[in-house]
TIVEX-400518 format. One record per residue (C-alpha): z, x, y; residue in one letter. Coordinates in pm, 1 decimal. Each point is the difference from the previous one (the first is absolute). Layout:
N
<Z:Z, X:X, Y:Y, aa:A> .
...
This chain:
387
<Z:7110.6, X:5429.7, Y:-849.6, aa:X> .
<Z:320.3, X:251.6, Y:-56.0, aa:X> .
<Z:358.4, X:-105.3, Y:132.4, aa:X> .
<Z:25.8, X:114.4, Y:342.7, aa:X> .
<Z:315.4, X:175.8, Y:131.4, aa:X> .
<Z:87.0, X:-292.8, Y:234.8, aa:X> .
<Z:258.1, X:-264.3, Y:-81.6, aa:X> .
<Z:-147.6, X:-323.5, Y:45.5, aa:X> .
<Z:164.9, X:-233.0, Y:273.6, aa:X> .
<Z:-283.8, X:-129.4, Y:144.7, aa:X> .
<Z:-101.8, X:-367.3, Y:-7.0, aa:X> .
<Z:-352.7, X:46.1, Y:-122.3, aa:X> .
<Z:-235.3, X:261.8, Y:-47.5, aa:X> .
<Z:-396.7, X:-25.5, Y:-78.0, aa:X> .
<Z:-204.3, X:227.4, Y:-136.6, aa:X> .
<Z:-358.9, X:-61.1, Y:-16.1, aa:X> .
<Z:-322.2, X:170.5, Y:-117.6, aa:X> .
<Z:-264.7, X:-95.9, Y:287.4, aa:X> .
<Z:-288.9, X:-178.5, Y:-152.3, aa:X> .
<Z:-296.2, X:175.2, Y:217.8, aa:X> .
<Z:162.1, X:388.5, Y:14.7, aa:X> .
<Z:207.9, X:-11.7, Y:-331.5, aa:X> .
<Z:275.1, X:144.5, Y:264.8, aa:X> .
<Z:362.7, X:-132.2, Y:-81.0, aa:X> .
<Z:188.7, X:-161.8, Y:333.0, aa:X> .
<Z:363.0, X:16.9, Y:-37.7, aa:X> .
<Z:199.4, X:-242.0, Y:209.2, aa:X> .
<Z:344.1, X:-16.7, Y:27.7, aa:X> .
<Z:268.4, X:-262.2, Y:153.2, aa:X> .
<Z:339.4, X:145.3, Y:37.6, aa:X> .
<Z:143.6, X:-300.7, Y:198.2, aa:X> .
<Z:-99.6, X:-303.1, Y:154.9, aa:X> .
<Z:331.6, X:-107.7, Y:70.3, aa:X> .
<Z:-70.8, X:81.7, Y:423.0, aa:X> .
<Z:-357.4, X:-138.1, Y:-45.2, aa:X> .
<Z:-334.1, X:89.1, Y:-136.6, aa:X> .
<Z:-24.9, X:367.4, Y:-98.7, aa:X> .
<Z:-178.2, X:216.4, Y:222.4, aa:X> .
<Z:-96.1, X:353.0, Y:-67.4, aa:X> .
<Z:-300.5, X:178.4, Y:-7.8, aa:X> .
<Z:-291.5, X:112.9, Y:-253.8, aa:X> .
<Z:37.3, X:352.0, Y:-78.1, aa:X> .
<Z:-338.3, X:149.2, Y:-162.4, aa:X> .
<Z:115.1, X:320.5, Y:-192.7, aa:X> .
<Z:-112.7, X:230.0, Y:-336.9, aa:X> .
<Z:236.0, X:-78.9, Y:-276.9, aa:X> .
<Z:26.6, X:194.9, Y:-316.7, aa:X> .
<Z:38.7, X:-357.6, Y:-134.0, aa:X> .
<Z:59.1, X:-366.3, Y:26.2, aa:X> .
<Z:406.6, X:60.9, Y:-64.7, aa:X> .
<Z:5.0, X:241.6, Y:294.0, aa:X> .
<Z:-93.4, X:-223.6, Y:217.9, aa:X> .
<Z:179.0, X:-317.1, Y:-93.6, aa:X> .
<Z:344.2, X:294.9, Y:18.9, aa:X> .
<Z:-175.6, X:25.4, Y:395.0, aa:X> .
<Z:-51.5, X:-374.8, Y:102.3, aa:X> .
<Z:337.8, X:-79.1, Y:-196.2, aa:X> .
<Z:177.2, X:267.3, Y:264.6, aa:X> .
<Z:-179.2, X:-42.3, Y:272.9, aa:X> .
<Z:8.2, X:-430.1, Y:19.5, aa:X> .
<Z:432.8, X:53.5, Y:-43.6, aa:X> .
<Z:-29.4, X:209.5, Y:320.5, aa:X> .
<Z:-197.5, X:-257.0, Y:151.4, aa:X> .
<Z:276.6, X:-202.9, Y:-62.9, aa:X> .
<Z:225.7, X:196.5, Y:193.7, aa:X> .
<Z:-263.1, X:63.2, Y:293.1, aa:X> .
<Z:-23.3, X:-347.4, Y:71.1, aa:X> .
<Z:379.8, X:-155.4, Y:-44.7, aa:X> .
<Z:120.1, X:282.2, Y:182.3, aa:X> .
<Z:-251.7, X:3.6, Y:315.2, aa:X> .
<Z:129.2, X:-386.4, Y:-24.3, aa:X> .
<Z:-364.9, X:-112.9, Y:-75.2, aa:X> .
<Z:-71.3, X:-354.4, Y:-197.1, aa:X> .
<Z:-184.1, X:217.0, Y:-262.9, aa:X> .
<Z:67.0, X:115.3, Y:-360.0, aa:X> .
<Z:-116.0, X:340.4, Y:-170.4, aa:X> .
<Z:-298.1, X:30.3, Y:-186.9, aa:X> .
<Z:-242.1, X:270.8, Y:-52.4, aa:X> .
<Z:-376.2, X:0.8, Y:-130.3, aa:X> .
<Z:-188.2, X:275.1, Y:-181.1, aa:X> .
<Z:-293.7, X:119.6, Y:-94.6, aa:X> .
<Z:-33.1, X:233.1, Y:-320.8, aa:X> .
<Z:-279.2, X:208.5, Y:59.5, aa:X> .
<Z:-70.2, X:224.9, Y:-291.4, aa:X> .
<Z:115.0, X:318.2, Y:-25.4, aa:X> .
<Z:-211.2, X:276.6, Y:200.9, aa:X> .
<Z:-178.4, X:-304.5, Y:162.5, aa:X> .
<Z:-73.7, X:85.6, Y:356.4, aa:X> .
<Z:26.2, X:-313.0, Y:261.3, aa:X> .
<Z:-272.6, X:-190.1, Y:-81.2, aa:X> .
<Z:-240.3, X:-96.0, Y:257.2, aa:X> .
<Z:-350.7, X:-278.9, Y:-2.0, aa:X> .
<Z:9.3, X:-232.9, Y:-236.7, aa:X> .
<Z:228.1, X:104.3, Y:-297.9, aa:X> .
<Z:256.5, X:-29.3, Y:274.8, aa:X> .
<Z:-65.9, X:-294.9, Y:147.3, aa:X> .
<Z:0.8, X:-148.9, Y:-383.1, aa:X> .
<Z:361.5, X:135.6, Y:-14.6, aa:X> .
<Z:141.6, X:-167.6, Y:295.9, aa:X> .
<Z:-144.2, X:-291.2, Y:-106.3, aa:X> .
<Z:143.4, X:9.6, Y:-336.1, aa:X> .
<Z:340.2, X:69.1, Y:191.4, aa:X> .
<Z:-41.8, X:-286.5, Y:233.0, aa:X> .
<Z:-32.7, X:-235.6, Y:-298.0, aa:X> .
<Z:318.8, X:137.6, Y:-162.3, aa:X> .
<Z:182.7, X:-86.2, Y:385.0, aa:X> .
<Z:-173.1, X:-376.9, Y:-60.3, aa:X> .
<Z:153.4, X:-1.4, Y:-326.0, aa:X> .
<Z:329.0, X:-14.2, Y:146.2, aa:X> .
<Z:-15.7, X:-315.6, Y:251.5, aa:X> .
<Z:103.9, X:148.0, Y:272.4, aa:X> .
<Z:375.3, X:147.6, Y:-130.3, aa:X> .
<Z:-168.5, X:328.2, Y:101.7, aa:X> .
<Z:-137.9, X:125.1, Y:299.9, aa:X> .
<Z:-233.6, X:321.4, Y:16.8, aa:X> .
<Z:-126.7, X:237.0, Y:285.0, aa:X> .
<Z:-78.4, X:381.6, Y:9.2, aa:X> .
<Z:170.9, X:286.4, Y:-146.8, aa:X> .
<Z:-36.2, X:343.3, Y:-106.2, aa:X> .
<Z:-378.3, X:47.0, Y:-130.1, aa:X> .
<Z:-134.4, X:-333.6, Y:186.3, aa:X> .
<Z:-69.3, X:-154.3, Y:389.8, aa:X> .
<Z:-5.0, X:-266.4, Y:202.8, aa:X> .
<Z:-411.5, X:-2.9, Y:-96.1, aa:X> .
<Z:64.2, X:-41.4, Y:-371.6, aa:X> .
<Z:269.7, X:-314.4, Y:103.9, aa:X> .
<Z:-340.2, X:-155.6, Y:108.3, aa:X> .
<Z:-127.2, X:40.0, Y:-338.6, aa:X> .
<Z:302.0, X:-127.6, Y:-204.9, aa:X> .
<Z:26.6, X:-265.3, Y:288.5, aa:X> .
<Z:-351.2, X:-200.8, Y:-199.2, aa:X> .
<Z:191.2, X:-77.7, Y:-291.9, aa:X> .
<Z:356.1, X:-48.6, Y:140.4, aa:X> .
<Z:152.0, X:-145.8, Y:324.7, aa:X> .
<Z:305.0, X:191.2, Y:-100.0, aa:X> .
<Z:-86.6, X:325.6, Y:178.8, aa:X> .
<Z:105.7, X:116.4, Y:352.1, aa:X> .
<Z:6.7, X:317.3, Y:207.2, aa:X> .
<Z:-384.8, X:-57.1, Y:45.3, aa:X> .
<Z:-179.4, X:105.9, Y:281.1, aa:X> .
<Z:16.6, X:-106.9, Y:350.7, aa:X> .
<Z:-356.5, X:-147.6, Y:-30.9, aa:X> .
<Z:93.7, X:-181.0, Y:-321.3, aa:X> .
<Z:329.8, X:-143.2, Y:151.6, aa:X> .
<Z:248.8, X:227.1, Y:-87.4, aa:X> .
<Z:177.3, X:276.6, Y:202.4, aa:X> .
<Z:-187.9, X:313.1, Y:-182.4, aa:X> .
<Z:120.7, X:294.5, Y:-122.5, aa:X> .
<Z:417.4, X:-7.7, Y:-34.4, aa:X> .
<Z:7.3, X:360.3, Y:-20.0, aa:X> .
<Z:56.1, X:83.7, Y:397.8, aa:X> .
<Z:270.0, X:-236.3, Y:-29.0, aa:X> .
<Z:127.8, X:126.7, Y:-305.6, aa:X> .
<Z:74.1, X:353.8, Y:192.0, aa:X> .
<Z:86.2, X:-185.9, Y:287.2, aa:X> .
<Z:342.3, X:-147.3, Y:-164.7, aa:X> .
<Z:38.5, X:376.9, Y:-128.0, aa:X> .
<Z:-9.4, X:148.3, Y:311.5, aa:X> .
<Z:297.5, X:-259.5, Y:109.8, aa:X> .
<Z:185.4, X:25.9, Y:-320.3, aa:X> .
<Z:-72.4, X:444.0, Y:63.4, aa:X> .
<Z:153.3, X:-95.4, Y:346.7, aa:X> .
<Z:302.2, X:-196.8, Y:-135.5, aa:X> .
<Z:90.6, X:303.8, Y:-234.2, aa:X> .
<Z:15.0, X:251.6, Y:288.6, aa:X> .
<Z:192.4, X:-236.0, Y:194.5, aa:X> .
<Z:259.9, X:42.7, Y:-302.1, aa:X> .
<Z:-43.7, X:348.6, Y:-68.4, aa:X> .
<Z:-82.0, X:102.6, Y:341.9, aa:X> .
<Z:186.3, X:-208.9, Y:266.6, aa:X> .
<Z:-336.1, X:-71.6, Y:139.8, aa:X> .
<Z:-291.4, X:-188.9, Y:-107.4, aa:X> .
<Z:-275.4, X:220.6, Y:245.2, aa:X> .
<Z:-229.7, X:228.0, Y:-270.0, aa:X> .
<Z:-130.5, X:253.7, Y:205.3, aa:X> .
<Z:31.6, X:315.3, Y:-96.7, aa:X> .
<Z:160.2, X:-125.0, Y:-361.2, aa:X> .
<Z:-212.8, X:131.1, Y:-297.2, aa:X> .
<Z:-169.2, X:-206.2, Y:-272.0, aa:X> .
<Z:-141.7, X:35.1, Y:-342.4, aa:X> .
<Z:-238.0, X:-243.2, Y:-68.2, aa:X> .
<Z:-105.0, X:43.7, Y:-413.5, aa:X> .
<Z:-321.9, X:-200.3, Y:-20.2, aa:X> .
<Z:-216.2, X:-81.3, Y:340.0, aa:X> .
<Z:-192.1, X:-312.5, Y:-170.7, aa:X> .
<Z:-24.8, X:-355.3, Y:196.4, aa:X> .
<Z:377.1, X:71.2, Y:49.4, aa:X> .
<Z:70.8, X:329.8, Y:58.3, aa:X> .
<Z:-296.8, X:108.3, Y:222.4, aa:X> .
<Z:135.4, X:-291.9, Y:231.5, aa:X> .
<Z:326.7, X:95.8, Y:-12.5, aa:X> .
<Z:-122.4, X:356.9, Y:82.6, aa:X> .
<Z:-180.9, X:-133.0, Y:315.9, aa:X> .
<Z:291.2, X:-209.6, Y:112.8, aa:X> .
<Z:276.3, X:281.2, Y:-36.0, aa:X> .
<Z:-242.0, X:257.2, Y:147.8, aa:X> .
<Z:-2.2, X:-253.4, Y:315.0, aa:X> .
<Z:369.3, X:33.9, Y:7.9, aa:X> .
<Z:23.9, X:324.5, Y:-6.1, aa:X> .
<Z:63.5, X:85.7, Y:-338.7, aa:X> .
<Z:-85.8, X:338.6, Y:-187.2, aa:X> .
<Z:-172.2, X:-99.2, Y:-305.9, aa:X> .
<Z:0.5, X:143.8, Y:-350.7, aa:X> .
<Z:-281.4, X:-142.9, Y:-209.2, aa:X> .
<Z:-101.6, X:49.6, Y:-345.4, aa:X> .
<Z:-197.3, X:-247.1, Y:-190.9, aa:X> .
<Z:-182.8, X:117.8, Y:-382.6, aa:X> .
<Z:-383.6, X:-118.2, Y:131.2, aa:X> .
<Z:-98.4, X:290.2, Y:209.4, aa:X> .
<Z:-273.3, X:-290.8, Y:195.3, aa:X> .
<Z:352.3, X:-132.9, Y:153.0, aa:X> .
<Z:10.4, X:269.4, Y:236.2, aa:X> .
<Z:-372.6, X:-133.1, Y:194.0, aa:X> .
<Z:201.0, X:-299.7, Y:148.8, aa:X> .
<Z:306.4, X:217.2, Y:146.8, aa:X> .
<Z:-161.6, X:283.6, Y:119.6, aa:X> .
<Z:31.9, X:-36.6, Y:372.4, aa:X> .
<Z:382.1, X:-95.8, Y:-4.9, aa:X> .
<Z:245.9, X:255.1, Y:194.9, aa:X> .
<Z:283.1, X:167.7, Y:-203.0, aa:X> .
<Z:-121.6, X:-54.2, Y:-294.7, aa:X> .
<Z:-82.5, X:219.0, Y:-261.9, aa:X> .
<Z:-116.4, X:-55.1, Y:-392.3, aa:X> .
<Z:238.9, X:152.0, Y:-311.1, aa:X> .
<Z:-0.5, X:-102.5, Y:-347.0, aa:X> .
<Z:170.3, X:-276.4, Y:-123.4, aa:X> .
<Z:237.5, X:206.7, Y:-188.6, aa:X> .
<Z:24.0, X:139.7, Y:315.3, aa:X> .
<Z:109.4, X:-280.6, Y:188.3, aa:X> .
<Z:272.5, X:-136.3, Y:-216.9, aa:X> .
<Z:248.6, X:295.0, Y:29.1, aa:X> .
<Z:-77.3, X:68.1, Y:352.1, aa:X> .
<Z:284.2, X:-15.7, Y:296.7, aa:X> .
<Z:-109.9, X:-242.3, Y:167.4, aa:X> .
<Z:153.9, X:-288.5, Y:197.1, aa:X> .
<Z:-156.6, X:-289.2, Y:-193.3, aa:X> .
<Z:-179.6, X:5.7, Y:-300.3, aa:X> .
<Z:-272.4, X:-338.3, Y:-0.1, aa:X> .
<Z:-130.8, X:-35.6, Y:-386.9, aa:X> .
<Z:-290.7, X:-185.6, Y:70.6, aa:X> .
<Z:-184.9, X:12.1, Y:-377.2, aa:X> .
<Z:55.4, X:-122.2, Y:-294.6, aa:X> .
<Z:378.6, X:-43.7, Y:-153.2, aa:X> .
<Z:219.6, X:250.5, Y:-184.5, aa:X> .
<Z:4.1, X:235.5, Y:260.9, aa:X> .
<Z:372.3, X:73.0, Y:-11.0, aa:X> .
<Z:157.0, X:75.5, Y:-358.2, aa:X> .
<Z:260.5, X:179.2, Y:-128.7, aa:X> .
<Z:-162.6, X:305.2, Y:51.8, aa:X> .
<Z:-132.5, X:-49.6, Y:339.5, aa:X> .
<Z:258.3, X:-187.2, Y:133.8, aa:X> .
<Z:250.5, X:332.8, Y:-79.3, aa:X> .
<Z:-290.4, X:193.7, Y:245.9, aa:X> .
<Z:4.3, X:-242.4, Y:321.2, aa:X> .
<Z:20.9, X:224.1, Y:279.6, aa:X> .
<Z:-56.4, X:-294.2, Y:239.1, aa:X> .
<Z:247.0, X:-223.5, Y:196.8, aa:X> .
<Z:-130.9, X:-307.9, Y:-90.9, aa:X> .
<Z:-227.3, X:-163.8, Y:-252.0, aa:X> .
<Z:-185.1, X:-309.3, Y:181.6, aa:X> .
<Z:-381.4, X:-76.9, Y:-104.7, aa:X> .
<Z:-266.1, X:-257.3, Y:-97.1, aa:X> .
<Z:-39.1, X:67.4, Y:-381.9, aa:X> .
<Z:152.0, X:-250.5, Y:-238.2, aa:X> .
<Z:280.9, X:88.4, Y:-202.6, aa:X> .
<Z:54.1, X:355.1, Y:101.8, aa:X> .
<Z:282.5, X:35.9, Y:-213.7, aa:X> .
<Z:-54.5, X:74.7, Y:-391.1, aa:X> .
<Z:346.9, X:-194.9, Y:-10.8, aa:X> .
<Z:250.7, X:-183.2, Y:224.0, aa:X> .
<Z:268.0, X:231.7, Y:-89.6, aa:X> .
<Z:-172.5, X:255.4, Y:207.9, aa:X> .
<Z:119.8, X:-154.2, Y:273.1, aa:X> .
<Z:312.8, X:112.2, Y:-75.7, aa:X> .
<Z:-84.5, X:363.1, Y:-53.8, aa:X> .
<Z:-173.9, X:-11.7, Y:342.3, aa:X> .
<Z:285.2, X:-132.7, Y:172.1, aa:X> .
<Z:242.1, X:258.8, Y:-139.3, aa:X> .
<Z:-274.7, X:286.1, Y:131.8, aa:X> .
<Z:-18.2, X:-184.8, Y:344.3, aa:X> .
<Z:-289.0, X:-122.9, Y:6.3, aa:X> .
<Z:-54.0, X:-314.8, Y:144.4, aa:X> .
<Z:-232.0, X:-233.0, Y:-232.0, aa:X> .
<Z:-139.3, X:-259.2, Y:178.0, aa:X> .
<Z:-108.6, X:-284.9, Y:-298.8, aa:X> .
<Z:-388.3, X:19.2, Y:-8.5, aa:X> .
<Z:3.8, X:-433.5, Y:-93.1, aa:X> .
<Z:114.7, X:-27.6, Y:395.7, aa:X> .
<Z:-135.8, X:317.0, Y:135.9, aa:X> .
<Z:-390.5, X:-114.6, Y:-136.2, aa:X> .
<Z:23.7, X:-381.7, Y:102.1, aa:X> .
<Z:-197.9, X:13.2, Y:267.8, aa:X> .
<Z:-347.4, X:-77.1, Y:-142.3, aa:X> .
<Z:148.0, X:-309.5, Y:-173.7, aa:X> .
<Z:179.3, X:-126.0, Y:320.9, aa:X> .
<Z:-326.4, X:41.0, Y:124.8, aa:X> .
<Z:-158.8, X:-166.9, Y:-278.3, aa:X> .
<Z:248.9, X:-286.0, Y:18.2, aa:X> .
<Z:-85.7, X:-103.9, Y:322.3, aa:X> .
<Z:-354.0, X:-87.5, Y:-64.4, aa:X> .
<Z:166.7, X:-330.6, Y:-199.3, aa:X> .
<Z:72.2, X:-300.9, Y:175.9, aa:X> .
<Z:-120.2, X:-100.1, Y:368.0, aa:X> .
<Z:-235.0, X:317.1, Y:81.4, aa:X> .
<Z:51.0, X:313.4, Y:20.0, aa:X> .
<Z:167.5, X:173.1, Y:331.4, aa:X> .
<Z:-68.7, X:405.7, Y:-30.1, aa:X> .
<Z:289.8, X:28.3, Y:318.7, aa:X> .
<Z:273.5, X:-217.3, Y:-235.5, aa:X> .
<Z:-81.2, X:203.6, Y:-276.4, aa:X> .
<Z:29.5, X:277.4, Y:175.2, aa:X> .
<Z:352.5, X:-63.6, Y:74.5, aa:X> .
<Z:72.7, X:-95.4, Y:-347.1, aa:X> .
<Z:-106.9, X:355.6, Y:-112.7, aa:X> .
<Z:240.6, X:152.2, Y:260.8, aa:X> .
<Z:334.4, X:-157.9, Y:-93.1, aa:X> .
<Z:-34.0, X:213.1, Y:-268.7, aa:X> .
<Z:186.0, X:262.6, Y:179.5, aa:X> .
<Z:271.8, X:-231.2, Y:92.4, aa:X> .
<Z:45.1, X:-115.1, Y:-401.5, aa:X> .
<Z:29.9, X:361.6, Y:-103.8, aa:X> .
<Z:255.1, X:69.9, Y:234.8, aa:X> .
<Z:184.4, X:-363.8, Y:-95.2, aa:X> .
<Z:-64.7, X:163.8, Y:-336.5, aa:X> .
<Z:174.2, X:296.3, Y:47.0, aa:X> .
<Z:317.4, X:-159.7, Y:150.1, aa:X> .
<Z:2.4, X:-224.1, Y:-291.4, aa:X> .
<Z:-20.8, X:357.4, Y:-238.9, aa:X> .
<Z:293.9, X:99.4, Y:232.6, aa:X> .
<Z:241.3, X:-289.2, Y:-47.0, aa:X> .
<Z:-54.5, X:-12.5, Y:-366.0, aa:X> .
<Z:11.0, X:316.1, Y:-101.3, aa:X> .
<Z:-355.3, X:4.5, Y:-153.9, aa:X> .
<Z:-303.7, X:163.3, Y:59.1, aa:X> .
<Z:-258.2, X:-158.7, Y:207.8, aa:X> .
<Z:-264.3, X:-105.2, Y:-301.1, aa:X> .
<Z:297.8, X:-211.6, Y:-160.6, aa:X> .
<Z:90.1, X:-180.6, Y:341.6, aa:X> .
<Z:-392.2, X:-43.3, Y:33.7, aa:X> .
<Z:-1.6, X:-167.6, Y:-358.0, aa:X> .
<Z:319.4, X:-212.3, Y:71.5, aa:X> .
<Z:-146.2, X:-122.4, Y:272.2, aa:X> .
<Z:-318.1, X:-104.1, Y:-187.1, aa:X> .
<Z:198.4, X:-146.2, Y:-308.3, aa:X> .
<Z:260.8, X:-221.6, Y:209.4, aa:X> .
<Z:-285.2, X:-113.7, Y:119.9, aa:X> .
<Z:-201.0, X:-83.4, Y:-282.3, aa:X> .
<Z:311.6, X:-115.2, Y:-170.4, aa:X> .
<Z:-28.9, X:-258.9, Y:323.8, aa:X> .
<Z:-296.5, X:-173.2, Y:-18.1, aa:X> .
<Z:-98.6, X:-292.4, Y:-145.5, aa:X> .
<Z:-279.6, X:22.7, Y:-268.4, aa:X> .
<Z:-355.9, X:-11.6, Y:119.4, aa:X> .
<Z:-301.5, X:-254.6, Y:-89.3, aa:X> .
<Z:-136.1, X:328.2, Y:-149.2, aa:X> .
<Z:352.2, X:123.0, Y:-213.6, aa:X> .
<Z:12.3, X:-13.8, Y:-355.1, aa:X> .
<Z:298.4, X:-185.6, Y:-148.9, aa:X> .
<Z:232.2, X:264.1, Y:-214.8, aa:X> .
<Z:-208.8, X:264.1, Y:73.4, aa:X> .
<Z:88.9, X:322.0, Y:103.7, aa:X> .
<Z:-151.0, X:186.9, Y:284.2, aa:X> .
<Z:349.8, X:-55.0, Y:235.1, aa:X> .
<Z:199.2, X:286.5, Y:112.0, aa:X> .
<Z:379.5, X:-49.5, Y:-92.8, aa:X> .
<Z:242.3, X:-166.6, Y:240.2, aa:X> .
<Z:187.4, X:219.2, Y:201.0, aa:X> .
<Z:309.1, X:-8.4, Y:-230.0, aa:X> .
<Z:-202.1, X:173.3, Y:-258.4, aa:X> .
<Z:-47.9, X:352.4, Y:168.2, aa:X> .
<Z:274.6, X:214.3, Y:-98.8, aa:X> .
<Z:28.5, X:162.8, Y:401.4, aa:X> .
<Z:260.9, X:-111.4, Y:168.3, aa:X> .
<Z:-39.9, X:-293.0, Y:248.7, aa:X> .
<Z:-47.7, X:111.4, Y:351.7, aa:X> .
<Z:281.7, X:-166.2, Y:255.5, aa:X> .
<Z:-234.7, X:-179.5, Y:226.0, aa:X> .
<Z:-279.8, X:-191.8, Y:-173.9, aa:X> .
<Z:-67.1, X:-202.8, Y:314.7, aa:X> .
<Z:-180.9, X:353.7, Y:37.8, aa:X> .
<Z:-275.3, X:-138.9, Y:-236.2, aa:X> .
<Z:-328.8, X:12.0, Y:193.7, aa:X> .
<Z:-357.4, X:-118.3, Y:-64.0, aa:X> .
<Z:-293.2, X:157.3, Y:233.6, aa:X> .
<Z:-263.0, X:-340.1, Y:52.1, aa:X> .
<Z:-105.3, X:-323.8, Y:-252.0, aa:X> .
<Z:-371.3, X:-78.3, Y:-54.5, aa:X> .
């Protein structure tokens, strides 16, 4: 295996070749310093092992965000499948031998990390990495769990979409506001149906022409390229793919108002957050904005699980974003570095876990650490629900 491009903070990462597929799982724990790391298997084509220990090692440090700053007793950790290159998904038996492999890497780790569904997997395959690991949730409502987290995934967008008009706006009501959704998966075709409720005119683009079966019978909506979607002036622009979406390049052709969507780390780098605040566009941090589905998740821990608390949980998103954004204001910093403060004070916080590893890494910085400015009111510190 090469060096990968990512630095290495985390507290522990696995890479294993599955015994019955010969598929490698890649697992790993940014932090366990709130708890047990929870974040979900994502089954994906890599040119090669490297890329995708670079994708779990990015993906499981936003996790760690996701969870300290929805205020959730969780730490970040992401799992991965490496399919080989130009593999389709596989199906039958090859994989159900691959999710078994993968649920034997999650029993490896005793419980420090915590897996459910992701890009490229379901609630159904959580059943079959469920028989070699109790570590699993998101599972269906027949096996116990709460299902698929994806509804409530766009649910929590929908609030954080509503907190950014609010701030952009003066009003939080979308109707008649326009929307560019770039990918309609799990995600973005739910998002679709939810803004189309409220009102919204809908621009969606996503690269599998099949996406547009699903969407077909929405109102105000109509279909444009990808390419298409990213420059277009529109009120809101909802990434809802994969990550990268906005990089130097792009990020000089926003056209939109605001940047608010599911995918995970939608900028190529933090400092874009910058350029988009000197354009005026209003960047909503995708590690708060796409919380929903592990709020969700996180409620399925503990005494039972209560779809009507969870619920709620999901909502208050729009009520931390705009907390968020008055914390931006006070300090003088954009709203992804008064997101990350928020997660870091609080990490810097907590007590070690059962699951923490002494003098590891996998902690974001304490707050004195970030070179922003400190905002004038941290009492305005938030946190959305604990598990």
């Amino acid at each position: 295996m090469t060096h990968t491009g990512q630095s290495l903070d985390h507290e522990r990462l696995l890479v294993r070749r599955g015994a019955r597929s010969g598929v490698y799982s890649v697992i790993a724990i940014h932090s366990t310093r709130l708890g047990p790391a929870l974040g979900g298997c994502r089954m994906h084509a890599y040119p090669d092992v490297s890329a995708a220990v670079d994708d779990a090692l990015r993906l499981s440090a936003a996790m760690t965000l996701k969870a300290a700053a929805a205020g959730l007793e969780l730490g970040g950790g992401k799992g991965v499948v490496c399919l080989p290159a130009g593999e389709p998904g596989p199906a039958g038996m090859r994989r159900r031998e691959i999710l078994l492999d993968f649920g034997d890497a999650v029993a490896a780790l005793d419980g420090a990390y915590v897996t459910a569904e992701d890009v490229g997997t379901n609630a159904e395959d959580m059943v079959v990495v469920a028989e070699r690991t109790l570590h699993v949730t998101g599972l269906p409502r027949s096996a116990g769990g709460s299902g698929d987290p994806s509804p409530f995934t766009a649910e929590g967008v929908e609030a954080a979409v509503r907190a950014c008009c609010q701030r952009t706006y003066g009003t939080r009501d979308l109707a008649g506001r326009s929307v560019a959704i770039v990918g309609t998966g799990q995600v973005g075709s739910a998002l679709a149906r939810r803004l189309a409720t409220a009102g919204v005119e809908l621009l969606l683009a996503d690269v599998d022409p099949a996406a547009r079966r699903g969407l077909s019978d929405l109102p105000h909506a109509r279909w444009v390229t990808p390419e298409q979607a990213l420059v277009a002036n529109v009120d809101v622009l909802a990434p809802c793919a994969l990550g990268g979406i906005i990089d130097e390049d792009s990020a000089a052709g926003l056209r939109c108002a605001i940047v608010c969507g599911a995918a995970n780390n939608q900028l190529a780098e933090d400092r874009l957050a910058h350029v988009l605040a000197a354009r005026g566009v209003l960047y909503a941090p995708d590690f708060v904005v796409n919380a929903g589905g592990l709020i969700n998740i996180s409620h399925e821990r503990g005494a039972g699980y209560d779809p009507a608390r969870a619920h709620a949980a999901v909502a208050a998103i729009e009520s931390l974003l705009q907390r968020i954004f008055r914390m931006a204001d006070l300090g003088g910093i954009t709203p992804l570095a008064a997101a990350q403060r928020i997660a870091r004070r609080r990490l810097a916080a907590a007590a070690p876990t059962a699951w923490s590893v002494t003098g590891s890494g996998g902690e974001a910085p304490p707050a004195s650490a970030d070179p922003e400015p400190s905002p004038a009111s941290p009492d305005s510190e938030p946190s959305i629900a604990r598990a």
